[in-house]
N, C-alpha and C positions, 0 to 999 in steps of 0.2 A: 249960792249958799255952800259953806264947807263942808266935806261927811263928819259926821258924828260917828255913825256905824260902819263898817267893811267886813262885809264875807267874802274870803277869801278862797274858793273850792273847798269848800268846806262838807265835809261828811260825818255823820257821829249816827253810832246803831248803839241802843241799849243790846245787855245780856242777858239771856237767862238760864243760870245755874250754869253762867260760867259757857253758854251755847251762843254763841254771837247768831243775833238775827239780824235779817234783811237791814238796811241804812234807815233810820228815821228821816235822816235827809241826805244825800245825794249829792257831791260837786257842787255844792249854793256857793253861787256868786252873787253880790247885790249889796249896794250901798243906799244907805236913809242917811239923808242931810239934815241939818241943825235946824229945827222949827218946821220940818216937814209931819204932813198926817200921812200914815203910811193904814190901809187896813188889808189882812193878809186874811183869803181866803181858801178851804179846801175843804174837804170831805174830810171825816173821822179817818183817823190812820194818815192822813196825805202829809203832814209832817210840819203844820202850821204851829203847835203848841213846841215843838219842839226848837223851831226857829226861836219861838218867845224865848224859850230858858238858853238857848245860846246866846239873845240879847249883853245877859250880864251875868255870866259867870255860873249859873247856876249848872248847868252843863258845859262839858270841855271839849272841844272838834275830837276828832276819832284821829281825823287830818283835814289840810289846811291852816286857816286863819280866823278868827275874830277879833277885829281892834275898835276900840272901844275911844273915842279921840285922839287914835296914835296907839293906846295900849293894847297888849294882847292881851285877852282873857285871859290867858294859857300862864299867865305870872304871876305864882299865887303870893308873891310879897306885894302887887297892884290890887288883889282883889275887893279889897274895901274901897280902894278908891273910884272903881270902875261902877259899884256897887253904890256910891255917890252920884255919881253920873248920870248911872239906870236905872232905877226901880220899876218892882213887879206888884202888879194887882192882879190876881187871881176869880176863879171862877166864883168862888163862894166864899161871899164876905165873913160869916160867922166862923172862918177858917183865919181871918186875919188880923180879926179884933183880938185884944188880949189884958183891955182896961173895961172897968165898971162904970166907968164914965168918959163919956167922948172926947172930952179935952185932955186927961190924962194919956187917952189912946192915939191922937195925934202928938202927943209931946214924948211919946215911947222912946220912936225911930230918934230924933237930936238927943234925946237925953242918952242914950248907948251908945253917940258920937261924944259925949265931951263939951255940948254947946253948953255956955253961961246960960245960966236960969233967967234971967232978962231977956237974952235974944231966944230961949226958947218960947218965951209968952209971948213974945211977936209974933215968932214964925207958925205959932199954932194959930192966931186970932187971924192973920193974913190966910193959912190956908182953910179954915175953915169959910172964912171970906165970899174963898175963892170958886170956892164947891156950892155956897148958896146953904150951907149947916151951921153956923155961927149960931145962930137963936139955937140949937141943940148943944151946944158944948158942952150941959150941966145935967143932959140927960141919960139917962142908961142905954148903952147898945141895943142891949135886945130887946127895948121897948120901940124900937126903929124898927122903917119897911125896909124892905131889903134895900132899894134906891138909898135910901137914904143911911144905909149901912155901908153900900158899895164905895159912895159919896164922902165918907170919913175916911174908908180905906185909901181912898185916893188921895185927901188932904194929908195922911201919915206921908206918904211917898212927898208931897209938896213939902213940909216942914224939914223933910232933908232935904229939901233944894237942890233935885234933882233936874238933870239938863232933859231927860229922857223919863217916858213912861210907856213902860209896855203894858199893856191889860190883854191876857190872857181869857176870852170869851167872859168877861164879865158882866154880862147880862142875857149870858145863857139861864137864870134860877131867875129874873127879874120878869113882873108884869109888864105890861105896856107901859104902862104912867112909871114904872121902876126904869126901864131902858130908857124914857125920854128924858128920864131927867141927868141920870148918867152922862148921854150923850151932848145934853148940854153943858154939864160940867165938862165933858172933855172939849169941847169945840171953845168952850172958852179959855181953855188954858191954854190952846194955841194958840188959838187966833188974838189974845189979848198977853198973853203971857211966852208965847213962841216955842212955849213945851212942845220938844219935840215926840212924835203920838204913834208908836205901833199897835194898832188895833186888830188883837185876832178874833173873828166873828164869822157865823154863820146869817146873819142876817144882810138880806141885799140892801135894806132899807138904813142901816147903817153906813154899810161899806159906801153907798153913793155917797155920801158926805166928808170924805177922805179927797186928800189933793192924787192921794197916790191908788193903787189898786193892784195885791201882787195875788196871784192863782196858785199855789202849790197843788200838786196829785202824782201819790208814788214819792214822794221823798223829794221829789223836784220843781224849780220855780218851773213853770211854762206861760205864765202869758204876764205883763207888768206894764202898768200903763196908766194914766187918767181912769178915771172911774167911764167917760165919757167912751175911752177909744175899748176897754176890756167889754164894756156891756152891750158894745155895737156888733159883738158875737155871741150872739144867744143858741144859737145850734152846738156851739166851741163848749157853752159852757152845763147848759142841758146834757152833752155826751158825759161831761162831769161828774153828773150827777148830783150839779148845783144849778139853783135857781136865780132867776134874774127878777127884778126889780117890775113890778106887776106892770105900771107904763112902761116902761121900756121892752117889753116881751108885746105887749097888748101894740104897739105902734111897729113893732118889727111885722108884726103881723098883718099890721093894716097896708104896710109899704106892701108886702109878694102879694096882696090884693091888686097892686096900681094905686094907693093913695097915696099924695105922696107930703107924707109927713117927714119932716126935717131929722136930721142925724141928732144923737145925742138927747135924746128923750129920755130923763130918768126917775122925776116925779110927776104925782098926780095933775098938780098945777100947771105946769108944763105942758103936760097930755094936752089936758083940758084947750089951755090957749091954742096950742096949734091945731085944735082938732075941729075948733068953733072958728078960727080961721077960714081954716079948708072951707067949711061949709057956707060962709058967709061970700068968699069969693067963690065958689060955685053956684050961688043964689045971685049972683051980681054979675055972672056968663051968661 
């Protein structure tokens, strides 16, 4: 797959009154390829939101690089077009809405591009489609759960036919039934659509459902890998001060017992089979 994204040693500290603090982020190096899930994780402060808005232009390196298919961020006669490429979904949907009506609110973002009124009634009916909100197009936002607030915000980002979407802890304000259904809106528009997926989240339950898995703390990447190879250090990521995926902590545990349950343990289901395994060939010794 080719990169879509390149960090380039990349640093950027916010100001305050003109005081430069500490780096948000640190020398980031790290490429996401075209159609990959990437979910980036860290502690409050560790500098994962701030990677988001260097995605696409919204913040600029301090130093280094951002290129964006070849572009630099850093080109502000590119910035729309990069801004084509990426798009952002934010924490809090009622932050992103800006129509009375959800069809109107996905046909925003093309209509501030210049697309014909025909191909924007496409690209709206296709992305509403796409999110599983089509039966809602005629409805009022704020009569929506947040799920299904989050869910339109993400169809605006599709109707500009973006190659990239970042979602910035977007199902941090979300119930369970609100994040499930999110997550299945994003897993589909990879995995069916090849939207490439930076997910920043605090949830493990998330993150294992990503091809990729990157650790930030302190302003810096340290650990990047399969969700498989990052959660097969549960000590690594407890010093963190992040938690790991409730099987995969619970089978880590059972292994420094002497059981010996298989690598790569990350859901429930999972657990379960190998664990009634175990038992069944120990009842058959």
């Amino acid at each position: 797959m080719e990169d879509l994204i390149i960090f380039d040693n990349v640093t950027y500290r916010y100001d305050s009154d003109g005081a430069a603090l500490k780096p948000a982020v640190s020398n980031l190096s790290l490429k996401i390829k075209k159609g990959e899930f990437v979910a980036v994780l860290g502690h409050n402060g560790s500098g994962k939101s701030t990677l988001a808005k260097l995605c696409n232009a919204i913040l600029i390196p301090e130093s280094g690089r951002v290129t964006v298919d070849g572009t630099d961020t850093a080109d502000e006669e590119k910035i729309y077009d990069i801004r084509r490429k990426v798009g952002m979904v934010f924490q809090n949907p009622d932050n992103q809405i800006v129509a009375t009506v959800v069809e109107d609110d996905v046909a925003f973002g093309p209509e501030n591009l210049g697309v014909e009124p025909t191909e924007i009634r496409r690209r709206v009916d296709e992305a509403l489609k796409s999110v599983g909100m089509y039966e809602y197009r005629l409805h009022e936002p704020h009569r929506l759960s947040g799920g299904q607030k989050q869910r339109v915000a993400i169809a605006g980002i599709l109707a500009m036919q973006t190659d990239c979407i970042v979602l910035d802890e977007p199902t941090a304000m979300l119930d369970p039934k609100g994040r499930k259904e999110v997550m299945q809106a994003v897993k589909k528009l990879n995995r069916e659509l090849s939207k490439t997926v930076v997910f920043i989240t605090h949830f493990m339950d998330e993150a294992v459902q990503a091809d990729r898995v990157i650790v930030m703390n302190k302003a810096e990447k340290i650990m990047d890998g399969t969700a498989k190879e990052v959660f097969s250090h549960p000590e690594r990521l407890k010093a963190l001060g992040l938690d790991v995926p409730a099987a995969a902590g619970l089978s880590h545990e059972l292994k420094k017992r002497g059981i010996d349950m298989p690598d790569g343990i990350l859901d429930n289901e999972s657990f379960i089979e190998a664990f009634e395994r175990i038992n069944f060939e120990g009842n058959n010794t």
